[in-house]
C-alpha positions in Angstrom: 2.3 -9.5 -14.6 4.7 -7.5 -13.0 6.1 -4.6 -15.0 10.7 -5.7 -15.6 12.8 -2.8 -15.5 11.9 1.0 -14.9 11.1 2.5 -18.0 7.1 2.0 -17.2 7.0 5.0 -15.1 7.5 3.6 -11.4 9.7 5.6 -9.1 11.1 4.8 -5.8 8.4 5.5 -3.1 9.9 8.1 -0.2 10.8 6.8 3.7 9.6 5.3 5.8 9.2 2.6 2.7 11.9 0.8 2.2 12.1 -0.9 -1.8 8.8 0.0 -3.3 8.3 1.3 -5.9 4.8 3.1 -7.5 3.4 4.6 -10.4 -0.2 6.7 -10.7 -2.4 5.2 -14.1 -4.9 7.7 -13.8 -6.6 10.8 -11.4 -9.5 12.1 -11.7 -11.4 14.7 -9.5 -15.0 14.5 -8.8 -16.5 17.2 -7.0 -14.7 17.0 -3.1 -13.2 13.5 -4.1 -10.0 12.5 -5.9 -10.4 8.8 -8.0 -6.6 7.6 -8.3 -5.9 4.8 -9.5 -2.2 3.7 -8.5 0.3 0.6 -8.5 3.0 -0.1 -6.4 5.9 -2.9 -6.4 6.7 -3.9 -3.2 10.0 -6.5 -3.5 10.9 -9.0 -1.5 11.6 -7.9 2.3 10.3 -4.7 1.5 7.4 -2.7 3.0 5.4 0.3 3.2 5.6 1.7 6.4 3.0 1.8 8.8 0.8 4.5 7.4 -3.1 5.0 7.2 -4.9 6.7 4.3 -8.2 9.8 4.7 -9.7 7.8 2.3 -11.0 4.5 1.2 -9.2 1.8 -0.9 -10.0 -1.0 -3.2 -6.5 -3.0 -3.3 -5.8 -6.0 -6.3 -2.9 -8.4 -4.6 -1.1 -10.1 -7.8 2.5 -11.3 -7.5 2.8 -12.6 -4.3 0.8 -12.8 -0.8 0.5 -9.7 1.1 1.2 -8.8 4.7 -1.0 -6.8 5.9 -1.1 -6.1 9.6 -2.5 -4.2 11.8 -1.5 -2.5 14.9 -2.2 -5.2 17.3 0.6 -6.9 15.3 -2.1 -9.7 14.6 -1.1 -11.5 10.8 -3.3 -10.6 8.1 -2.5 -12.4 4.4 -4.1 -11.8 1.4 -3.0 -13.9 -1.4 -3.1 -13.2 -5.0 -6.2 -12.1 -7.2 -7.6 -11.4 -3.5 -9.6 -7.9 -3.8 -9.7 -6.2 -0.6 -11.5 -3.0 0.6 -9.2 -1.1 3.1 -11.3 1.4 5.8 -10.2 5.1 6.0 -8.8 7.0 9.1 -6.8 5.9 12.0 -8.1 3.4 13.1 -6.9 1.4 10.3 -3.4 2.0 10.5 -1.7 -1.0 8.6 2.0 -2.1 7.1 2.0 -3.2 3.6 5.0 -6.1 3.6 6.1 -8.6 1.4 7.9 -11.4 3.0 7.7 -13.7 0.0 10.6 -14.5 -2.2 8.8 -12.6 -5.3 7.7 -9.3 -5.8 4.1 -8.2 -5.6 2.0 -6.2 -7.4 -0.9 -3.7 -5.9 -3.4 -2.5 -7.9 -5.3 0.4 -5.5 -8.1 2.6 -6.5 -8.5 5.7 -4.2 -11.1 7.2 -3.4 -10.0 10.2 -1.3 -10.7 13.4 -0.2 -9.5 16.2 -2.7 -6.6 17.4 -2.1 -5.4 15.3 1.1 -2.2 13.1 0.6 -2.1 9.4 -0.5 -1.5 7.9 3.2 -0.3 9.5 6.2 3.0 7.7 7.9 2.7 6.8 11.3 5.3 5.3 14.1 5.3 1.7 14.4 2.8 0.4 17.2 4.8 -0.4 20.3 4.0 -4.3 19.4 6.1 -3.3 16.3 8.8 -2.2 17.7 9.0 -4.8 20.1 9.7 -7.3 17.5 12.5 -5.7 16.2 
């Protein structure tokens, strides 16, 4: 299920995440809007950042469970073979984590504005930092 080794074309995604690693299948633009469809390997402890994306997702959780919260800090799991639809904007600012013991696999389609980045980092909510 999840890809062993580098050579399928996953590279190391930038800071704030910290061991995760994705790869881009396909991207297509349609008129104003970009279809990408993307994985990303998020190991064990790892995590995403907290970020928020201009467009909207369709996310495929294989692997392992997903952490997914908020920023009210409230838990939000989605186990595997869960399909979930993540809102765009700020409003939805999340962390993508993995605090199982195996990695996880994403499977996102995007469907974002043309041209506008992937996600959009963000600082941690103060009830983030606060757990530190």
């Amino acid at each position: 299920m999840i890809p062993r080794g580098e050579p399928s074309g996953f590279r190391p995604n930038p800071p704030p995440a910290t061991r995760t690693r994705s790869r881009v299948l396909v991207r297509l633009r349609i008129a104003r809007w970009e279809l990408v469809l993307r994985q990303t390997i998020i190991e064990p402890g790892g995590d995403s950042g907290w970020h928020y994306h201009d467009g909207t997702l369709f996310v495929l959780v294989t692997g392992s469970a997903l952490d997914h919260p908020g920023t009210d800090c409230v838990p939000v799991i989605y186990r595997p073979w869960r399909i979930f639809r993540e809102p765009r904007g700020p409003d939805h600012a999340h962390l993508a984590r993995n605090s199982s013991t195996k990695p996880l696999l994403l499977t996102v389609v995007y469907l974002n504005p043309a041209g506008r980045p992937l996600s959009r980092g963000i600082d941690p909510p103060p009830c983030a930092q606060a757990a530190r």
